[in-house]
Each structure stands twice: as C-alpha cells, then as structure tokens.
N, C-alpha and C positions, 0 to 999 in steps of 0.2 A: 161417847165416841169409842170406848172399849181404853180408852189409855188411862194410868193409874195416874192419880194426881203427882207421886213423883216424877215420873216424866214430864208433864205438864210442868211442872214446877222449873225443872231442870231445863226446859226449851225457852224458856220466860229467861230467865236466868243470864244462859245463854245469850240470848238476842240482846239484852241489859247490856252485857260486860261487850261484845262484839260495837256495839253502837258507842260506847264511850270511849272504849282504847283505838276509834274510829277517829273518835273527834278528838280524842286527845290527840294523836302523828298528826291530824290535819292543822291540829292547834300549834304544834311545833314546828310544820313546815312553814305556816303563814308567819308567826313569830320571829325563825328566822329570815324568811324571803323578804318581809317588810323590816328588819332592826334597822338594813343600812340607810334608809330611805327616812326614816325618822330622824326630824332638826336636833336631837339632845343624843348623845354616847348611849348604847341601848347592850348593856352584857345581861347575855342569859346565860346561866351557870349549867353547867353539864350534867350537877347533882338533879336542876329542876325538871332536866328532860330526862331524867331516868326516871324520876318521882313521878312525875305525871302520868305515867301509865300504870303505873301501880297503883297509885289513886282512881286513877280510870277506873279500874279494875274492882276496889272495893264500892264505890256511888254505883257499880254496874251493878255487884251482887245486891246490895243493901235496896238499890230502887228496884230491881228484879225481885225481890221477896215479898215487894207491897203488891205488885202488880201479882205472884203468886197466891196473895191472901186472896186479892178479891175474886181472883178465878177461881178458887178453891168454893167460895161463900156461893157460885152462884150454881141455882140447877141446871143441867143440862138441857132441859125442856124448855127455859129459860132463855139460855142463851143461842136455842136455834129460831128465838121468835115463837115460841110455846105460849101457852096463856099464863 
C-alpha cells in the first residue's frame, strides 16, 4: 500500500493502547456505579484507578506488537486476497 511498516506498526499500536485505556475508564466507571449496590463494603483505592490505565496502556503496546509481527510476516498480495 506504499506505507513503511513502521507506520503500520505504529497504527496497530495505537488502536491497542486507545481500546484498552477505553476499557479500562469504562472498567472504573462501572466499578464504581455498581460498589454501592453490592451486599458486602466494596473500597476501591484511588492508587488502583490511577494504575489501571497505565497498565491499560502497557497490555495496549505489548498486544499491539504481536498484532505488528503478524502484519509485518504477511505479503501484501497476500493480504488483498492475492494467490
């Protein structure tokens, strides 16, 4: 497609870390929307919702580089349905 695998790379990447630090807030809102409603005393520490997106953040790059390999590995003729 004329684009250098690091770009590729870096769009992959991208989408990884966007889609987790995604689900992580959505993980924190629900977490807290639902503590009051839960029958047992339910503390979430303020340390774990700052951790969580920063973890988001590395599972984003780390599974973003596998999905990097495999795009890398395949031919372009390949993956437009080429033989």
């Amino acid at each position: 497609t004329g684009v250098g695998n690091a770009a590729i790379g870096a769009g992959i990447c991208l989408q990884a870390v966007v889609v987790a630090v995604v689900a992580s807030v959505l993980g924190i809102g629900l977490a807290l929307l639902l503590a009051p409603f839960f029958p047992m005393h339910v503390e979430i520490a303020a340390s774990a919702m700052v951790s969580l997106p920063l973890l988001a953040v590395a599972v984003g790059i780390a599974s973003g580089l596998f999905g990097v390999v495999r795009t890398v590995r395949v031919a372009p003729a390949t993956a437009f349905g080429g033989p």
